[in-house]
C-alpha positions as CSV (number, residue, x, y, z in Angstrom):
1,X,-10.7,2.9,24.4
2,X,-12.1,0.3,21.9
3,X,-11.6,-3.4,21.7
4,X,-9.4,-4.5,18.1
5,X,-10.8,-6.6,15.8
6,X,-8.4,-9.0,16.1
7,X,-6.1,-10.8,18.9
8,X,-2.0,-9.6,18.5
9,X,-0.2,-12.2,18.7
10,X,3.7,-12.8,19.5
11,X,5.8,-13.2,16.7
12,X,9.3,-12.8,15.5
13,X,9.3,-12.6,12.0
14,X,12.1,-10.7,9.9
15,X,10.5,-8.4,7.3
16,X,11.9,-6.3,4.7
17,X,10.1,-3.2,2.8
18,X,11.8,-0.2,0.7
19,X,12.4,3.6,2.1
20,X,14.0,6.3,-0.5
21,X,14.9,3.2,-2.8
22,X,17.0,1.5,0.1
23,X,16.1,-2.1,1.6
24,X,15.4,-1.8,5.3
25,X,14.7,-4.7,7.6
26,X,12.3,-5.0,11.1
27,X,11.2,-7.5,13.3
28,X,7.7,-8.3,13.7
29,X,7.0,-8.0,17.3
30,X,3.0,-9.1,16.8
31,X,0.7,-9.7,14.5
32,X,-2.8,-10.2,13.6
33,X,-5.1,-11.0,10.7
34,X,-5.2,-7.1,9.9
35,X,-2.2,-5.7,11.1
36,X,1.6,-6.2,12.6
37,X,4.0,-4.2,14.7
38,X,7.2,-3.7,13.1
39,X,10.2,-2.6,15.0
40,X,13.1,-1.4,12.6
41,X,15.7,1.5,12.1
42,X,13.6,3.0,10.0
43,X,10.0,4.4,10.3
44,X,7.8,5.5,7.0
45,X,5.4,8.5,7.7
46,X,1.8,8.0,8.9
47,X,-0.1,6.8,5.8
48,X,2.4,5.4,3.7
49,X,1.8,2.9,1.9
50,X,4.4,0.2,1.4
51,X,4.8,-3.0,0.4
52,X,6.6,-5.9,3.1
53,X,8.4,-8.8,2.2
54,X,8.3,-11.6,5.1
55,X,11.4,-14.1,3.9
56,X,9.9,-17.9,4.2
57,X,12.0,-21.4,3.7
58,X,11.4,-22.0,0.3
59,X,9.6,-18.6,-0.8
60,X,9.1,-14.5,-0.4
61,X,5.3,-13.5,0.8
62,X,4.6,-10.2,-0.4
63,X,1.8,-7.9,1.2
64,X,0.8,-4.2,1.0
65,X,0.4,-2.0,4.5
66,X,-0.8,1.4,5.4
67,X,1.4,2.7,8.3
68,X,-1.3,4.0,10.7
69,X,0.9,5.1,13.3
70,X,4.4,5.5,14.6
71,X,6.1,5.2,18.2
72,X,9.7,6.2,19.2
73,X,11.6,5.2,22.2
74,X,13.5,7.9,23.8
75,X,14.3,10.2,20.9
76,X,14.1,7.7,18.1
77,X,11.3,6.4,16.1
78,X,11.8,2.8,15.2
79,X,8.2,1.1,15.6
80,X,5.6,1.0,12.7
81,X,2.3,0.1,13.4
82,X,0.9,-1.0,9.9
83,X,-2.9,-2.2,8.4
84,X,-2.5,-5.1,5.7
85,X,-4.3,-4.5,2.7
86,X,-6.2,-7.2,1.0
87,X,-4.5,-9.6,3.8
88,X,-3.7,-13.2,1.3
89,X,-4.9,-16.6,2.4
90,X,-1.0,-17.8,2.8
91,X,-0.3,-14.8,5.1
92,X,-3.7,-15.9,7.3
93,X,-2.1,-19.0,7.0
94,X,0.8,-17.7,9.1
95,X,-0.9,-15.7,11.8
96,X,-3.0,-19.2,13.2
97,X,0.3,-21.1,12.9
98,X,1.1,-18.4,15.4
99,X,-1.6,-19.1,17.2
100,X,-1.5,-23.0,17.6
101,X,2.5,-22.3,18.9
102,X,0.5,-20.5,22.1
């Protein structure tokens, strides 16, 4: 098994993202400066490509995934892992104020 790139880190954020034109929201269960575990309702295919929306006090951040794999619980698909595209420098910003809260 190899070693990630990056440390996951505990989070909590809420995050929203599109499926079949609807708005569907997840939770953020850890993230990185590549990638973030998303448990939601709703779980896009393998390879999608979407783009999140992470809700912040005064702003939205917006930042394109590729879903790169899926997990269900019992029966039930409802965690996404995803890799950020192009991660931005506010988003970075996020994951070490993560990491200073440890």
């Amino acid at each position: 098994m190899t070693k990630r790139a990056f440390e996951r880190i505990p989070s909590s954020l809420v995050v929203k993202f599109l499926q079949d034109d609807s708005v569907c929201y997840g939770i953020v269960t850890n993230i990185s400066e590549k990638g973030m575990c998303i448990k939601s309702g709703v779980c896009l295919p393998c390879d999608s490509q979407i783009k999140l929306e992470i809700p912040l006090k005064d702003s939205q951040l917006e930042i394109f995934a590729k879903v790169i794999r899926v997990e269900k619980t019992s029966d039930f698909y409802d965690t996404m892992g995803v890799e950020l595209i192009r991660p931005t420098r506010k988003y970075l910003k996020i994951v070490n104020s993560f990491k200073t809260t440890l």
